[in-house]
Residue frames relative to the residue before (quaternion, step in Angstrom):
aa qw qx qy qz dx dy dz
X 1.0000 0.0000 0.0000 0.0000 0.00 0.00 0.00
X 0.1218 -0.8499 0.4893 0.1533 3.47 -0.88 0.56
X 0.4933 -0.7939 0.3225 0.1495 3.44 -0.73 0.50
X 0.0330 0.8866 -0.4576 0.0589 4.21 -0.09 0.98
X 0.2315 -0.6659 0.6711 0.2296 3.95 -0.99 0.71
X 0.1021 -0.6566 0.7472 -0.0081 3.00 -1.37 1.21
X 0.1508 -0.7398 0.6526 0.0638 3.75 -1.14 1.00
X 0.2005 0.6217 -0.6112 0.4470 3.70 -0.75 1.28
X 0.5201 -0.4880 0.5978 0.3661 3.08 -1.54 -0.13
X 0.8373 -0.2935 0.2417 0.3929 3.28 -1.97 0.13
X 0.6121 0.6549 -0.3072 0.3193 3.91 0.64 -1.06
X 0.7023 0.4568 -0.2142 0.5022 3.18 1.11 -1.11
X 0.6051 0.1935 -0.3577 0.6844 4.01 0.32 0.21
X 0.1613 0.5892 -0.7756 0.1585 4.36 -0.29 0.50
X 0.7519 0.5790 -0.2563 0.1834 3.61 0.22 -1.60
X 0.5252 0.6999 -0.0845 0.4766 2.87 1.66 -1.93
X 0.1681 -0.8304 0.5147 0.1313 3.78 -0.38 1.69
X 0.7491 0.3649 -0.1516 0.5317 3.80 1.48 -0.10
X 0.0794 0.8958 -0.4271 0.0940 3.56 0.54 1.28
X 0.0767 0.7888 -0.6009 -0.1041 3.97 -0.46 -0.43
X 0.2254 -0.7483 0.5959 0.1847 3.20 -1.02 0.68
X 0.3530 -0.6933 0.6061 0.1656 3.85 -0.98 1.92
X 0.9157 -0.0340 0.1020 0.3872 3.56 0.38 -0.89
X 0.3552 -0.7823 0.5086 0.0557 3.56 -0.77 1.33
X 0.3230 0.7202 -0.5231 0.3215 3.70 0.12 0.99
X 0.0625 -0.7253 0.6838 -0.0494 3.78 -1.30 0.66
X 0.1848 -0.6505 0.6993 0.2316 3.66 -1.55 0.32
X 0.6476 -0.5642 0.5120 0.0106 2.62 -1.80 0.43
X 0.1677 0.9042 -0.3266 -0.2184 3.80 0.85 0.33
X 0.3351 0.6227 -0.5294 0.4687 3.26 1.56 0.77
X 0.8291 0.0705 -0.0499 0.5525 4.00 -0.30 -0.49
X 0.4313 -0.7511 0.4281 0.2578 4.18 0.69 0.22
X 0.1932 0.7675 -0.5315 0.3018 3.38 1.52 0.58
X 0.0082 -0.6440 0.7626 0.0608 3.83 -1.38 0.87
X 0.2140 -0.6968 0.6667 -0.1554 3.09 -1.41 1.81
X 0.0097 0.7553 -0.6553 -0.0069 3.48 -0.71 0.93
X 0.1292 -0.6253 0.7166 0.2808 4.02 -0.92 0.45
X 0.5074 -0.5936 0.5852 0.2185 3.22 -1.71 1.18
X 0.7651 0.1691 0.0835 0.6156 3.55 0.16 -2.05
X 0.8954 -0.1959 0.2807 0.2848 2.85 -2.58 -0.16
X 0.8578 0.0337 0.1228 0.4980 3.36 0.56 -1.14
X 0.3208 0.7301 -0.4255 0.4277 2.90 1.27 2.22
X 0.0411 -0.8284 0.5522 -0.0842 3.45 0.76 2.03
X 0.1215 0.7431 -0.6565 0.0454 3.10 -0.92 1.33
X 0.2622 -0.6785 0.6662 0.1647 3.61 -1.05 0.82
X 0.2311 -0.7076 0.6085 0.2751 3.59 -1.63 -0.04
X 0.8721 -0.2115 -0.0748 0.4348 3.50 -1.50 0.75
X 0.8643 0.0716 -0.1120 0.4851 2.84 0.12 -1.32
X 0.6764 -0.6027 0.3757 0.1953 3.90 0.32 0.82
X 0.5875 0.4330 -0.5150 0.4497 3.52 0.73 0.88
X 0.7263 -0.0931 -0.3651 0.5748 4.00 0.76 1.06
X 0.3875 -0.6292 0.6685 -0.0841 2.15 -1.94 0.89
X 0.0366 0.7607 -0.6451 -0.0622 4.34 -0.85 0.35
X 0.1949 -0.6149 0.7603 -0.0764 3.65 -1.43 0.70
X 0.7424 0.4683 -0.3785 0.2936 3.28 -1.83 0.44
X 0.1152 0.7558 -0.5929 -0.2529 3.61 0.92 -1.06
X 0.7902 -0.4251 0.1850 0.4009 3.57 -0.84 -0.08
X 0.5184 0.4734 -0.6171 0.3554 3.39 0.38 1.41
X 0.7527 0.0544 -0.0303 0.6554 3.93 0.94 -0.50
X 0.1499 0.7017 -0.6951 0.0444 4.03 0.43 0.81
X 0.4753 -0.5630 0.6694 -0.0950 2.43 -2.18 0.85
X 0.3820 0.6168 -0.6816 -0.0953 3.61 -1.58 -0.28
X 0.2388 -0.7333 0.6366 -0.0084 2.54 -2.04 0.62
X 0.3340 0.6736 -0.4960 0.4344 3.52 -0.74 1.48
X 0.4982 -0.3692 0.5879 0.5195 3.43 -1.41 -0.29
X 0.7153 -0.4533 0.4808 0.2274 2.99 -2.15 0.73
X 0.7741 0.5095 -0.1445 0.3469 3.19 0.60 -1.66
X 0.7275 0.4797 -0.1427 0.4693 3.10 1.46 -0.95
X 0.5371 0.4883 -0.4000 0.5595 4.00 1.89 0.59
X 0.0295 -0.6061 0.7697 0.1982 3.36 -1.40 0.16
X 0.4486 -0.7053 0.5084 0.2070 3.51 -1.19 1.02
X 0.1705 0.8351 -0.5149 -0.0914 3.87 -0.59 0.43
X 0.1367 0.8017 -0.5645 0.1412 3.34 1.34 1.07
X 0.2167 -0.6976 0.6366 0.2471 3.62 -1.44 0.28
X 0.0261 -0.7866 0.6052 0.1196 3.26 -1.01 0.27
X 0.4365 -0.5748 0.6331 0.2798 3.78 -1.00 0.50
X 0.0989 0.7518 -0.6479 -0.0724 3.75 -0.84 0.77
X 0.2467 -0.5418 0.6858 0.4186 4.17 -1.15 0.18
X 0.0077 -0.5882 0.8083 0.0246 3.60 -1.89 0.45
X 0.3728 -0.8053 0.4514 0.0933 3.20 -1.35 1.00
């Protein structure tokens, strides 16, 4: 098995039957702020306060309009 980081939001590794998530982070395309929650109970908003993430990478979260996130989680995936 070999091993790949894909950065995207959850949708993109759906297929993928072994996933992990390395890093929990998102911009903002209202003010270009990149936010990244470290731990469990790491609420961080960006500048100007319309998103926000939480969870680091045991239960993340976001919060915001859709339109207004770009996703730049990474995730480790196995592919065969």
């Amino acid at each position: 098995m070999n091993t790949k980081i894909i950065i995207g939001s959850y949708e993109l590794v759906e297929g993928y039957a072994e996933k992990m998530l390395l890093k929990n982070s998102v911009r903002c395309k209202l003010c270009g702020h990149v936010i990244e929650s470290k731990h469990n109970y790491d609420f961080v908003s960006c500048f100007c306060g319309f998103v926000s993430i939480d969870g680091g990478l045991i239960s993340p979260r976001c919060m915001g309009d859709e339109e207004d996130i770009e996703y730049l989680y990474e995730f480790l995936v196995k592919t065969v």
